[in-house]
C-alpha positions as CSV (number, residue, x, y, z in Angstrom):
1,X,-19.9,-7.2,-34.2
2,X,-18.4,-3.7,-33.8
3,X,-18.9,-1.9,-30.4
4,X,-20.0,1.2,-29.9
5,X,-17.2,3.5,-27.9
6,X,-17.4,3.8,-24.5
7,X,-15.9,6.7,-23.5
8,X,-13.6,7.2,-19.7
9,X,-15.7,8.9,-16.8
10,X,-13.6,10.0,-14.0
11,X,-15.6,10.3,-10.8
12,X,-15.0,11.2,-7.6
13,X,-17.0,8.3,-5.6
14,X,-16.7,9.8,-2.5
15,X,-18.7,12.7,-2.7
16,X,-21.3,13.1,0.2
17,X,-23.6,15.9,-1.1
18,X,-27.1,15.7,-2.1
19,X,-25.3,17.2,-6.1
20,X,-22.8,14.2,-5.7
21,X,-25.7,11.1,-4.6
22,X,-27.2,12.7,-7.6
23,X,-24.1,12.9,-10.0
24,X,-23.4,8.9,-9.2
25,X,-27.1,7.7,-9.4
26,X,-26.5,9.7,-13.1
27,X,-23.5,7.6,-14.2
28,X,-25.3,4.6,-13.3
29,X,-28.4,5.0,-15.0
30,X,-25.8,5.7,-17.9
31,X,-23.3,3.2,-17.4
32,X,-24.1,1.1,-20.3
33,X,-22.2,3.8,-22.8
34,X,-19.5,4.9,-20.4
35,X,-16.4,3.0,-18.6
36,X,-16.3,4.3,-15.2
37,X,-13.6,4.9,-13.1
38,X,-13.9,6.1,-9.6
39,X,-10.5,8.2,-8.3
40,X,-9.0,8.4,-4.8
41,X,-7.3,11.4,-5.5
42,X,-6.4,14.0,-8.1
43,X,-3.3,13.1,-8.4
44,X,-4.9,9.6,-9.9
45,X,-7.4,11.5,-11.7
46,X,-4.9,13.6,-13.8
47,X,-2.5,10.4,-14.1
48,X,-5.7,8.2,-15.8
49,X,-6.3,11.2,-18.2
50,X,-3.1,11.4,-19.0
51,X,-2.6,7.5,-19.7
52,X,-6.3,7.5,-21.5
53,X,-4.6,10.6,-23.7
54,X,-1.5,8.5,-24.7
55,X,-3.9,5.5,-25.6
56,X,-5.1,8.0,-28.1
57,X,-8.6,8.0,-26.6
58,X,-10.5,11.0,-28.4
59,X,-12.5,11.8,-25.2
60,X,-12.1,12.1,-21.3
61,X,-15.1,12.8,-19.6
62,X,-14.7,14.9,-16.3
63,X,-17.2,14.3,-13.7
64,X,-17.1,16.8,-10.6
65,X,-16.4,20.1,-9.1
66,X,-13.4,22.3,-10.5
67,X,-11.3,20.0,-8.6
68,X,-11.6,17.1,-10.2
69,X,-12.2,19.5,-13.5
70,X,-8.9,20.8,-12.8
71,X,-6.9,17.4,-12.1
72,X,-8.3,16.0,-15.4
73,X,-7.7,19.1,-17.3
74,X,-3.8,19.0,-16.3
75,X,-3.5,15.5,-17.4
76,X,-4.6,15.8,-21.0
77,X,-2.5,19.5,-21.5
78,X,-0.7,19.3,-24.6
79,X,-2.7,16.5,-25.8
80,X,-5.3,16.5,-28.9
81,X,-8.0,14.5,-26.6
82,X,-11.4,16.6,-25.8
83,X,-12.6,16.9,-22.6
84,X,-16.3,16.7,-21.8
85,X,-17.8,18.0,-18.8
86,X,-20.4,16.6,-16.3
87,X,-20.3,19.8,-13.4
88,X,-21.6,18.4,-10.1
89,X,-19.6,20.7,-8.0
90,X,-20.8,23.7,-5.9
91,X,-19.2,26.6,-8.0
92,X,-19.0,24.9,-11.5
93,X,-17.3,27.8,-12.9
94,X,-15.7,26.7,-16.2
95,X,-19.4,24.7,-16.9
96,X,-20.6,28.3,-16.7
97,X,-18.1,30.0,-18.8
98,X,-18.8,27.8,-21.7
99,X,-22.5,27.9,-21.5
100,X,-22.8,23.8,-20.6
101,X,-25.7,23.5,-18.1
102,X,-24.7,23.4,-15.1
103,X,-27.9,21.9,-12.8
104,X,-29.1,19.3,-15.5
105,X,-27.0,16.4,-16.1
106,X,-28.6,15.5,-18.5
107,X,-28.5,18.0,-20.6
108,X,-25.0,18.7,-20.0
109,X,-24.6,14.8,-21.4
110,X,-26.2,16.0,-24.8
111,X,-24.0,18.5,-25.2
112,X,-21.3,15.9,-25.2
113,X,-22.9,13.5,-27.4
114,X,-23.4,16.3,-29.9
115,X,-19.8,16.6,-30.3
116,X,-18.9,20.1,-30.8
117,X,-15.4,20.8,-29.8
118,X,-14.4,24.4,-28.9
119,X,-10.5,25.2,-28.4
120,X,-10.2,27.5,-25.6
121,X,-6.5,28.9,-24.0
122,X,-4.7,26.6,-21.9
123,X,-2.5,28.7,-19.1
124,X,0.4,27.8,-16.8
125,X,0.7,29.1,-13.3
126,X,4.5,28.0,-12.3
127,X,4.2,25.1,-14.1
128,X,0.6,23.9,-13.5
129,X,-2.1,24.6,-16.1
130,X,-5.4,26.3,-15.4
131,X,-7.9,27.0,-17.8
132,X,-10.1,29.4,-15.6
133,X,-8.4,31.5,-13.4
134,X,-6.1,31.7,-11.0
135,X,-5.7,33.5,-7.7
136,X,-2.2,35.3,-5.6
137,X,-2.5,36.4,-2.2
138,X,-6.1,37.1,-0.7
139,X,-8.5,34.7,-3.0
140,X,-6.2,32.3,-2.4
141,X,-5.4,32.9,1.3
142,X,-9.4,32.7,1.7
143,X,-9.5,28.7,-0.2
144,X,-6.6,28.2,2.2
145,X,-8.1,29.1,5.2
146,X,-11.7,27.3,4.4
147,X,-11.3,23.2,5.5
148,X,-13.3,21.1,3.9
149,X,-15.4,20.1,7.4
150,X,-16.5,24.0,7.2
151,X,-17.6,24.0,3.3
152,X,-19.4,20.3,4.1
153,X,-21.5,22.1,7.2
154,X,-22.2,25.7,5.4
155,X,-21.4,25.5,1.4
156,X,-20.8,28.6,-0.1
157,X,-21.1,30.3,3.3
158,X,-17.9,28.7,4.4
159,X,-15.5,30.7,2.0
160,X,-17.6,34.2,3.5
161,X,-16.4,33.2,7.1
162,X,-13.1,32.5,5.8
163,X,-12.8,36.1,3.9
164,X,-13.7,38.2,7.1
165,X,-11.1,36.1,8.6
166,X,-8.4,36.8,5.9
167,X,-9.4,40.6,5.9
168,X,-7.8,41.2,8.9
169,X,-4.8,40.2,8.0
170,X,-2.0,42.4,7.1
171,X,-1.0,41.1,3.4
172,X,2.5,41.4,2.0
173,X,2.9,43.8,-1.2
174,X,3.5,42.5,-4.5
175,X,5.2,43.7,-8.0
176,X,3.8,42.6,-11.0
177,X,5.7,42.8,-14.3
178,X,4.2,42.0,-17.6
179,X,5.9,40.4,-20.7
180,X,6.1,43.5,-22.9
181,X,7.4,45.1,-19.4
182,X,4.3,47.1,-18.1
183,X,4.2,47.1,-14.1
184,X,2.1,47.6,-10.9
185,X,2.1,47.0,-7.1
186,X,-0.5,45.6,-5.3
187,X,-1.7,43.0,-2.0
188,X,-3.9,40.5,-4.5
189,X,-3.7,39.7,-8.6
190,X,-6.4,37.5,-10.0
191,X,-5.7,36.3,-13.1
192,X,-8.3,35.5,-15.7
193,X,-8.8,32.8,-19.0
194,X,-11.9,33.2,-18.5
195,X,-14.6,36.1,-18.0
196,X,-16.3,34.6,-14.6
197,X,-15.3,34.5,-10.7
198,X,-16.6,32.4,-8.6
199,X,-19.9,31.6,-10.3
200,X,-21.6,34.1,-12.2
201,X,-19.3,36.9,-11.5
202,X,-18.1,38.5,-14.8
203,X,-15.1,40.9,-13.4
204,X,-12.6,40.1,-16.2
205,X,-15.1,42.4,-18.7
206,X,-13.1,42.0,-21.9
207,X,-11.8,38.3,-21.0
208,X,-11.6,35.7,-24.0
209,X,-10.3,32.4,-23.6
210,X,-9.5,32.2,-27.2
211,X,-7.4,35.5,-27.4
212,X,-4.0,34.1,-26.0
213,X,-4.2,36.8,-23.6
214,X,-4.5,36.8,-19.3
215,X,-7.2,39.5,-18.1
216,X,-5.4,40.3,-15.0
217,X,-6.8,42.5,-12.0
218,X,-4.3,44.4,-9.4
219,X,-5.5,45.4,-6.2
220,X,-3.6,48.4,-4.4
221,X,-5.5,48.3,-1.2
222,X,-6.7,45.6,1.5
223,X,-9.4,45.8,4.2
224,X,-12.8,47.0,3.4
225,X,-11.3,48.9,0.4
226,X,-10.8,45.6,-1.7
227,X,-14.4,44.3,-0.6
228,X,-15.9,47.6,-1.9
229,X,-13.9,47.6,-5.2
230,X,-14.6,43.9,-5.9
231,X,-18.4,44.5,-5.3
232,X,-18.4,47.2,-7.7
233,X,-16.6,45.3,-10.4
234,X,-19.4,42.5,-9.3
235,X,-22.2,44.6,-10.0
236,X,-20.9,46.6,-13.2
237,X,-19.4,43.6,-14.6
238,X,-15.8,44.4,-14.5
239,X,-16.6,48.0,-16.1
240,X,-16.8,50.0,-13.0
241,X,-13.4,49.2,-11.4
242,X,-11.8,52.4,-9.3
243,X,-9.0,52.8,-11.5
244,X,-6.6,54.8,-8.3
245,X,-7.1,51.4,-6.5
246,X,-7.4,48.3,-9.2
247,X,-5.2,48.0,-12.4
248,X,-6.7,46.4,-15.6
249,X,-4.0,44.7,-17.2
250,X,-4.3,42.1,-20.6
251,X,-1.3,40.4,-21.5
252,X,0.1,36.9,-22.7
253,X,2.8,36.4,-19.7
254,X,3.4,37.8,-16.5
255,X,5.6,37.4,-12.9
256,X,4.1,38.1,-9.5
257,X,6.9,38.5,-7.0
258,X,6.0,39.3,-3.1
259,X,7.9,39.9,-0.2
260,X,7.0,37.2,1.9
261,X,5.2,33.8,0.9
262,X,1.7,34.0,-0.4
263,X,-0.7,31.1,-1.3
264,X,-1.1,30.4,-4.9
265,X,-4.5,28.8,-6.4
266,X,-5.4,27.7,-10.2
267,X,-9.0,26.9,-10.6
268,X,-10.0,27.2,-7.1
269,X,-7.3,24.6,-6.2
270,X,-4.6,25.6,-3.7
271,X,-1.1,24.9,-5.2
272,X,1.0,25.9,-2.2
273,X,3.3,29.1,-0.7
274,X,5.3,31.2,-3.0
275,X,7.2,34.0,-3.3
276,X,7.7,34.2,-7.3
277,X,4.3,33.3,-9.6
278,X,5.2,33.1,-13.5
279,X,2.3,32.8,-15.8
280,X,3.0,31.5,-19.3
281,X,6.6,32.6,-20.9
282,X,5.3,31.2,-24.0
283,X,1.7,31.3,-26.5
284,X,-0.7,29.5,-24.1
285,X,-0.9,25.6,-25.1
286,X,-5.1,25.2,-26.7
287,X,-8.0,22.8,-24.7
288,X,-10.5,20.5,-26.8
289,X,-13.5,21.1,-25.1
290,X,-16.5,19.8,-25.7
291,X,-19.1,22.8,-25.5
292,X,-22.3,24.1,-26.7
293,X,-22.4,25.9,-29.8
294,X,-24.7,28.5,-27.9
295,X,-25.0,28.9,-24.4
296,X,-27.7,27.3,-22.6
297,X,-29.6,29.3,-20.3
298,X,-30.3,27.8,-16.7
299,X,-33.0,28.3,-13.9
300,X,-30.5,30.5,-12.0
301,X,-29.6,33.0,-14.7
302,X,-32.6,35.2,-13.6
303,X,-31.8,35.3,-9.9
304,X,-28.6,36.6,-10.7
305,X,-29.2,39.5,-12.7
306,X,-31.8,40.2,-10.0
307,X,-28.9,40.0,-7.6
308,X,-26.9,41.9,-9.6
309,X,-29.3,44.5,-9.9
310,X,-29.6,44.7,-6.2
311,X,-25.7,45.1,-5.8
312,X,-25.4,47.6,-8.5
313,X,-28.1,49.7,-6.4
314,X,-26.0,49.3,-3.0
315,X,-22.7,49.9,-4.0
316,X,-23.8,53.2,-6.3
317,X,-23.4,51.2,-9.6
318,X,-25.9,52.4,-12.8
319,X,-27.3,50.4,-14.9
320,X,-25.6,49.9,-18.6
């Protein structure tokens, strides 16, 4: 008798929201097709994905926020194993990007058992692999700042605090220089795979994380200046950037140098303190991902674009 597969879950069993109960009453309902394995770490997490990618298996199913996304994601780069993705996080922002539902489990699980594997880009930021974004100086500072006690007590509300906190700070200024040698100054680069930001946030506007290319967003000025620019690239999608204050850059490589150490994050993860970031010498490395051939809308998507109608009103914004 011939088995059918049971394809590796990593979980993270020690998730306390009402999203993670939820997630783990999931994988046992559904236990009889998968082999669970609950991690203490990420560090774990990205070594089983790694060890399940040398076994050859053809499938590593990620259970979890960007986090534990992002640990399993860095195991199977450079590998020809798919992952599939079961978002229980807050944020869920790669989920998004691809158009994998993000608040139904189960129908996230069909789109994995239908099979369809999309190759997106596969980025390095010194040395560790994102396939989202990732964030130098103030996005960073702000994940830095925000301990998990805070984001257990208020969610999303938690990483708010922590900006107002981080906007009275006096940041360090930064050089960036592309790979075909294009440069710019400025006290926070995002750097984006993908189109989104923290959610449903399109501010990379041309972003495609099949085009080998980083959509990369220089901010000249701190304070209230950088909360107004970011709400209007919020509210326009990206198109409405003040060009004297935030540089538009694509490109397939790039170095981030500062004058003092600044905190470094890859798919909402903080990496650490730097003074030198290097994204990608090289063609980006390509992620199976299991995704939807179309997006699939969600219950949210209309109470966004009414928020985002809203913002484009208050921040002077008009409509496409």
């Amino acid at each position: 008798m011939i088995l059918p597969p049971r394809y590796p879950v990593l979980f993270n069993p020690k998730a306390r929201s009402q999203r993670g109960r939820r997630a783990l009453e999931f994988l046992m309902d559904n236990a009889a097709g998968l082999a669970l394995y609950a991690t203490r770490s990420a560090a774990e997490a990205q070594a089983l994905a790694e060890r399940f990618a040398e076994q050859g298996e053809p499938l590593v199913i990620a259970a979890g926020g960007d986090g534990t996304l992002n640990a399993v994601v860095q195991g199977l780069a450079g590998t020809r194993t798919a992952l599939g993705v079961l978002p229980t996080g807050t944020m869920n922002v790669f989920a998004r990007e691809l158009g994998i539902p993000y608040d139904n489990l189960d129908r996230a699980f069909e789109v994995i058992l239908e099979g369809n594997v999309r190759e997106v880009d596969l980025f390095e930021a010194n040395g560790t692999p994102f396939v989202q974004m990732a964030g130098v100086g103030f996005d960073a500072a702000v994940i830095e700042e925000t301990t998990w006690e805070t984001k257990k007590v208020l969610g999303p509300l938690a990483y708010l605090m922590s900006a107002v906190k981080v906007l009275g700070e006096d940041p360090p200024m930064m050089r960036v220089r592309t790979g075909d040698g294009r440069t710019a100054e400025g006290i926070a680069v995002l750097a984006g795979n993908g189109s989104l930001y923290g959610g449903q946030f399109r501010i990379f506007h041309r972003a495609d994380n099949q085009d080998n290319k980083l959509d990369v967003l220089v901010f000249k000025e701190a304070g209230y200046r950088l909360v107004l620019d970011s709400l209007r690239g919020i509210a326009s999608r990206g198109v409405a950037f003040d060009e004297s204050t935030v540089v538009y850059l694509q490109t397939e490589s790039l170095v981030v140098e500062s004058e003092r150490e600044v905190p470094l994050e890859v798919d909402g993860e903080l990496i650490g303190r730097t003074k030198r970031v290097v994204f990608g010498d090289d063609q980006p490395e390509r992620l199976r991902v299991l995704a939807p051939k179309r997006p699939i809308g969600t219950r949210w998507e209309e109470a966004m674009k009414t928020f985002i109608g809203s913002l484009r009103k208050t921040v002077g914004v008009p409509e496409p």
